[in-house]
C-alpha positions as CSV (number, residue, x, y, z in Angstrom):
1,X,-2.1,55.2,-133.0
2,X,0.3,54.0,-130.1
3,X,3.0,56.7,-129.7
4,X,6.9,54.7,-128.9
5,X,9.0,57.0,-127.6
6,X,12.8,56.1,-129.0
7,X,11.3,54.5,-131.8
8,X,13.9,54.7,-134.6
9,X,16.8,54.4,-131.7
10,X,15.0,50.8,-131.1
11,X,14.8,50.5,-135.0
12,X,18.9,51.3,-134.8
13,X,19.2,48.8,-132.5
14,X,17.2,45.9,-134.5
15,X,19.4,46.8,-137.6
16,X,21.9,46.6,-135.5
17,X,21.1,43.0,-134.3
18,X,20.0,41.6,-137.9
19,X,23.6,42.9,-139.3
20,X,25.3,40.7,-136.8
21,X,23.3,37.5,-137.2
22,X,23.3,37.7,-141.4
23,X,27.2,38.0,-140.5
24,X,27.2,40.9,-142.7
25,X,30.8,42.8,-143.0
26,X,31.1,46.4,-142.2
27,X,32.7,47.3,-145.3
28,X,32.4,45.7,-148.3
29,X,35.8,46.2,-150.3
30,X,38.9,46.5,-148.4
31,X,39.1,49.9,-150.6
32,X,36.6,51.2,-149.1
33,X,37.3,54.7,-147.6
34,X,35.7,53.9,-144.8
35,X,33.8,56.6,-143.7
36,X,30.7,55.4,-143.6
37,X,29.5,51.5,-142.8
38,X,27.4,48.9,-144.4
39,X,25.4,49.1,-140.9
40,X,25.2,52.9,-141.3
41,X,23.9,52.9,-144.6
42,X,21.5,49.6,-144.5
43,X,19.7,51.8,-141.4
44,X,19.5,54.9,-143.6
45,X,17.8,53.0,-146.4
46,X,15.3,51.2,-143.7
47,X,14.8,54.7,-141.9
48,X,14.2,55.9,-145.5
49,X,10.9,53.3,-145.8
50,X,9.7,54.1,-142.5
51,X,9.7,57.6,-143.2
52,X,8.3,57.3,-146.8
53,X,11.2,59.8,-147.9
54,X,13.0,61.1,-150.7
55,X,16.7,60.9,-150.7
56,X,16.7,64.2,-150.1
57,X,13.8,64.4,-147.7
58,X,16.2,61.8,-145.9
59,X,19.2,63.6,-145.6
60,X,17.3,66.9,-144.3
61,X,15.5,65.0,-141.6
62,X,18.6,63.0,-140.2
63,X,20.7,66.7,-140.7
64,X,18.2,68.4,-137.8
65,X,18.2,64.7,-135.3
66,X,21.3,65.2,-133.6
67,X,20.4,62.4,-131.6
68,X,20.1,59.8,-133.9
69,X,23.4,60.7,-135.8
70,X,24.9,60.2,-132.2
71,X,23.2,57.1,-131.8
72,X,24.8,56.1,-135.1
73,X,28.0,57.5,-135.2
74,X,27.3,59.4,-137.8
75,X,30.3,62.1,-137.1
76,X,29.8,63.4,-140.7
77,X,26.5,64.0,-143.0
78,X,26.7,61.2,-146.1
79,X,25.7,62.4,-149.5
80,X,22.3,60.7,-150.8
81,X,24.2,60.0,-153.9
82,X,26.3,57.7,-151.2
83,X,23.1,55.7,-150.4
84,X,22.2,55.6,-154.4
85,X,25.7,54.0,-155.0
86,X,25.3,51.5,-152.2
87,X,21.5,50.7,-152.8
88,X,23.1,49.8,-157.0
89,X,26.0,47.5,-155.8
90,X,23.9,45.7,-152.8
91,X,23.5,41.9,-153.8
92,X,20.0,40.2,-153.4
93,X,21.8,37.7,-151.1
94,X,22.5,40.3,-148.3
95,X,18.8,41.0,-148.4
96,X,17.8,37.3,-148.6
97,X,19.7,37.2,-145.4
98,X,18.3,39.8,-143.9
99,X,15.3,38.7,-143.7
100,X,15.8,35.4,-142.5
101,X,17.7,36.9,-139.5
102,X,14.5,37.5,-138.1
103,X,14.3,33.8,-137.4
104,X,16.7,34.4,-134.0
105,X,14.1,37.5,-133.4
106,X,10.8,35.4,-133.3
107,X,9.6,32.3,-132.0
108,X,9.0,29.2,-134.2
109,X,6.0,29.6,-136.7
110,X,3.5,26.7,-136.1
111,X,0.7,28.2,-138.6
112,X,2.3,29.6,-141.8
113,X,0.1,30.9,-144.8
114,X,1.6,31.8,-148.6
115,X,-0.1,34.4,-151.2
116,X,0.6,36.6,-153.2
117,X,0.2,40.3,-154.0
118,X,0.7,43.0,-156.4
119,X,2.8,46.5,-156.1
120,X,2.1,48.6,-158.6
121,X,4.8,50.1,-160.2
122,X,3.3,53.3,-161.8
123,X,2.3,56.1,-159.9
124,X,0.3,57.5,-162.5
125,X,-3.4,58.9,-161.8
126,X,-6.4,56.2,-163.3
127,X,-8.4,59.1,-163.3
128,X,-6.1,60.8,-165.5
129,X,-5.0,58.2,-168.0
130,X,-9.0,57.7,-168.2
131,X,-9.1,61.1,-169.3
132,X,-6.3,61.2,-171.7
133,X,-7.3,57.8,-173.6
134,X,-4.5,55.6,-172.0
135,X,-4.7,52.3,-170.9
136,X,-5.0,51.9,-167.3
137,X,-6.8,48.6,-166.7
138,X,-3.5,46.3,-166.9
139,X,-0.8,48.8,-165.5
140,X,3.1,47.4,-164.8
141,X,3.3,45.5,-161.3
142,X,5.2,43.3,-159.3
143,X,3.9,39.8,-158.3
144,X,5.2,39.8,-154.6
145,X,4.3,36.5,-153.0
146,X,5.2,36.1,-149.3
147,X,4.8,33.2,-146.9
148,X,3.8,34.8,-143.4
149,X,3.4,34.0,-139.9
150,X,-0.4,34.4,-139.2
151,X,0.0,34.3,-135.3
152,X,2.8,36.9,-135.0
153,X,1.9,38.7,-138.3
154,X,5.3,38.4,-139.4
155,X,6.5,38.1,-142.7
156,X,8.8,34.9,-143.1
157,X,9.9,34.9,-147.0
158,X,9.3,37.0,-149.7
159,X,9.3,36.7,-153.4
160,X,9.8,39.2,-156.0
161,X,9.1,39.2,-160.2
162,X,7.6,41.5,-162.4
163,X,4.8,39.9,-164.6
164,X,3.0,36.8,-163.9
165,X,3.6,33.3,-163.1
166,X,1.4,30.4,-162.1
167,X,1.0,30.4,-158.3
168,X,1.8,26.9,-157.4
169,X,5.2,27.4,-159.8
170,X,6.4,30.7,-157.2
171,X,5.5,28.6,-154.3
172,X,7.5,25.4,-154.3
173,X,10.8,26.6,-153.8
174,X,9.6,28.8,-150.5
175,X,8.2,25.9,-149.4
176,X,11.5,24.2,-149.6
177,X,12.9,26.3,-147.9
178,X,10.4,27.6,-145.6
179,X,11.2,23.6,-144.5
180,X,15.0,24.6,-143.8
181,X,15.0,26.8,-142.4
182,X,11.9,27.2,-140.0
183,X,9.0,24.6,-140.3
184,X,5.3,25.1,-139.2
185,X,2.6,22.8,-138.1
186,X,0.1,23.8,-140.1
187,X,0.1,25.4,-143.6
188,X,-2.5,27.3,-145.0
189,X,-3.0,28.3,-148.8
190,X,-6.6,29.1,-151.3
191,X,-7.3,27.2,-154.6
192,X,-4.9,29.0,-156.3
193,X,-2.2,26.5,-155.0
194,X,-4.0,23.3,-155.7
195,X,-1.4,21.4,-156.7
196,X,-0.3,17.6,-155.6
197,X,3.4,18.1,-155.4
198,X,2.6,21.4,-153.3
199,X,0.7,19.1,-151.1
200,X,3.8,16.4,-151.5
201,X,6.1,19.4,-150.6
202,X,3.8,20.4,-147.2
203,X,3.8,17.0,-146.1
204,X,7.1,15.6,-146.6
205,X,9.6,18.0,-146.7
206,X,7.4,20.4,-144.5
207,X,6.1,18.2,-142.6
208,X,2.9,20.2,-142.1
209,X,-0.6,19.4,-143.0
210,X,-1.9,21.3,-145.6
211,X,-4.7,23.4,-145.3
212,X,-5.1,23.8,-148.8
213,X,-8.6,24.6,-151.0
214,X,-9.1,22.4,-153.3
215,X,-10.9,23.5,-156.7
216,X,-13.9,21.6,-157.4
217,X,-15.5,20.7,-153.9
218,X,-18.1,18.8,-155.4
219,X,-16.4,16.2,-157.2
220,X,-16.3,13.2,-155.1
221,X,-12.7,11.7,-153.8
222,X,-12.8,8.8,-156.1
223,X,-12.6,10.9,-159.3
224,X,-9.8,13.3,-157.9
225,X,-6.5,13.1,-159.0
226,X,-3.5,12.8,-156.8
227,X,-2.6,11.0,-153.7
228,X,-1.9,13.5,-151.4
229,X,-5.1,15.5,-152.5
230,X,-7.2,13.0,-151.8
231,X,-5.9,12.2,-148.3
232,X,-6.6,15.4,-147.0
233,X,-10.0,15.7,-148.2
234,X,-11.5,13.3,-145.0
235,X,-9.5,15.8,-142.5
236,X,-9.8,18.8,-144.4
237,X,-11.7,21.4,-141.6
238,X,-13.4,24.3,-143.4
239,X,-13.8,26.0,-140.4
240,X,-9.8,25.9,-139.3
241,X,-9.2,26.9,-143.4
242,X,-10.7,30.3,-142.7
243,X,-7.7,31.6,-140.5
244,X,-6.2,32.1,-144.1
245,X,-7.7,34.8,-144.6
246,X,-5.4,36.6,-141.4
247,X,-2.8,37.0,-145.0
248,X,-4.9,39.2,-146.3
249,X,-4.6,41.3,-142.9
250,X,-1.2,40.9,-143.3
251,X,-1.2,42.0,-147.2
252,X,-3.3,44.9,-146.0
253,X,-0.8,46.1,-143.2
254,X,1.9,46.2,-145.4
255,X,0.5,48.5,-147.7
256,X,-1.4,51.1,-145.7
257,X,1.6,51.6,-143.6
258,X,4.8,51.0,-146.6
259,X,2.3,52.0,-149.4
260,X,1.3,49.9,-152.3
261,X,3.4,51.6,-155.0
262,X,7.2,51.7,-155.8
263,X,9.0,55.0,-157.1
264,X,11.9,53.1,-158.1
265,X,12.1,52.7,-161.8
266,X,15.2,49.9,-162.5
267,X,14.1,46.4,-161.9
268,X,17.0,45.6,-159.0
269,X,16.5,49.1,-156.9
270,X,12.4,47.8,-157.3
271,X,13.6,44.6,-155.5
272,X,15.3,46.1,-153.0
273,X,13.1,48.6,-152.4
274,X,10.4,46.0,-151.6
275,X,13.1,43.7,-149.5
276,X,13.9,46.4,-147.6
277,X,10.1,47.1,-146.8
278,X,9.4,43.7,-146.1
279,X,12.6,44.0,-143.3
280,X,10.9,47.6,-141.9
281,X,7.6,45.9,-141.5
282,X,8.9,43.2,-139.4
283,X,10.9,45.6,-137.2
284,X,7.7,47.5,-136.8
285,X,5.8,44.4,-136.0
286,X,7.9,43.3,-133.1
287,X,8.2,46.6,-131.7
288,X,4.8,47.2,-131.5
289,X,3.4,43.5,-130.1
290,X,6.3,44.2,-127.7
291,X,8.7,41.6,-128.2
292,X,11.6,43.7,-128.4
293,X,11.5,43.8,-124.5
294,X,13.9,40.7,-123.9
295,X,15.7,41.3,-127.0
296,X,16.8,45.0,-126.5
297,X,19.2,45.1,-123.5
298,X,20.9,41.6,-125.4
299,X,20.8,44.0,-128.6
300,X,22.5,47.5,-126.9
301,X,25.0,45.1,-124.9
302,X,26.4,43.6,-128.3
303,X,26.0,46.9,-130.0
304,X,29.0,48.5,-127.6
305,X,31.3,45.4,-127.4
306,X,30.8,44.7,-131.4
């Protein structure tokens, strides 16, 4: 594995640069003691996902790294119980904008793919419950869809409920607003979104074509339903379909290096837990392709005059 020297002071610095384009306050209430800021702590819980710590596996590792509390400002140690109280009263709108930031981070998407994956939410052994006569097969999860940019490997929007739901019912609203705020060329999705006002969606508000698979190859285009099915089906290119599958890379990256369980047990700190992932792994992506080049001396020269 590469080795990037200053990594986390780089991570600092992408925190850094996401708080100021989500326009994010640096305190929340204007009774707010101050002492520690909304930057300061939204870094602590990202460092906390890169790590893979506990809270108090956190604290005891930013304790010895003088140089990162430097970095940060941090003149004074914050109790984890700080970070717990922050992580409770942090809307899902500050993470919704969080991740879009990226947007000012990464060029335009031009081939965009949507699917969606399950974290599991039990950390229990199968092995175990096996033994003990539990049931294991169907364990709690969350249905995690994201929509991802399969040249940069880059997650663009992400998704988040426990249970299940109809895939072409989660992906309509991303779409819409995949359209608003980015675009793409090309969009590419498997059978499990075969659905004519997805395709409607992709090509009119999108304004993509839709690389979608289509259930039922053998039925011929006469006996298919829906107009915007049937007009990709002369132009639909098998071959091109296949880069799909680079969501499954992405799916696979995101787990083997963020892990594919949650320890959180409330339903919000699950969702933010996973949002805040989603925000680590993007970071992580652009440092290591190397696109934080350009970006860093813009990032440190707005971090002193902010």
């Amino acid at each position: 594995m590469e080795i990037i020297p200053n990594k986390f002071k780089k991570v600092a610095d992408f925190c850094f640069e996401l708080f100021r384009i989500a326009k994010l306050p640096l305190y929340f209430s204007k009774f707010s003691n101050r002492m520690y800021s909304v930057f300061q702590k939204i870094f602590m819980l990202v460092y906390k996902q890169f790590r893979k710590f506990t809270y108090e596996e956190l604290m005891t590792d930013v304790a010895d790294n003088q140089s990162l509390r430097a970095y940060l400002g941090l003149n004074k140690l914050m109790e984890y119980t700080t970070l717990i109280k922050f992580k409770e009263m942090l809307p899902q709108a500050v993470l919704d904008r969080l991740v879009l930031a990226f947007k000012e981070l990464m060029p335009a998407p031009k081939k965009v793919a949507i699917d969606s994956t399950g974290i599991s939410l039990d950390n229990a052994s199968p092995h175990y419950c096996k033994r003990l006569g539990m049931p294991f097969k169907k364990r709690p999860f969350m249905k995690t869809t994201f929509i991802v940019d399969i040249e940069m490997f880059t997650i663009l929007l992400c998704k988040a409920r426990k249970g299940h739901r109809h895939d072409s019912k989660e992906a309509k609203p991303m779409v819409r607003k995949l359209a608003e705020e980015y675009g793409a060329d090309e969009f590419f999705a498997d059978k499990g979104y075969d659905d004519n006002e997805l395709f409607k969606l992709v090509v009119e508000k999108l304004g993509a074509f839709p690389f979608i698979y289509q259930k039922n190859q053998n039925v011929p285009k006469r006996r298919k339903h829906g107009t915007y099915r049937k007009m990709t089906c002369d132009t639909f290119d098998y071959g091109q379909y296949l880069q799909r599958n680079k969501i499954e890379t992405v799916n696979s990256m995101f787990k083997k290096r963020f892990s594919s369980k949650i320890r959180s047990r409330r339903a919000k700190f699950q969702r933010i837990e996973l949002f805040l992932r989603v925000v680590a792994f993007n970071i992580d992506r652009l440092i290591r392709t190397g696109h934080d080049c350009i970006v860093m001396l813009l990032i440190k020269i707005r971090r002193v005059s902010y």
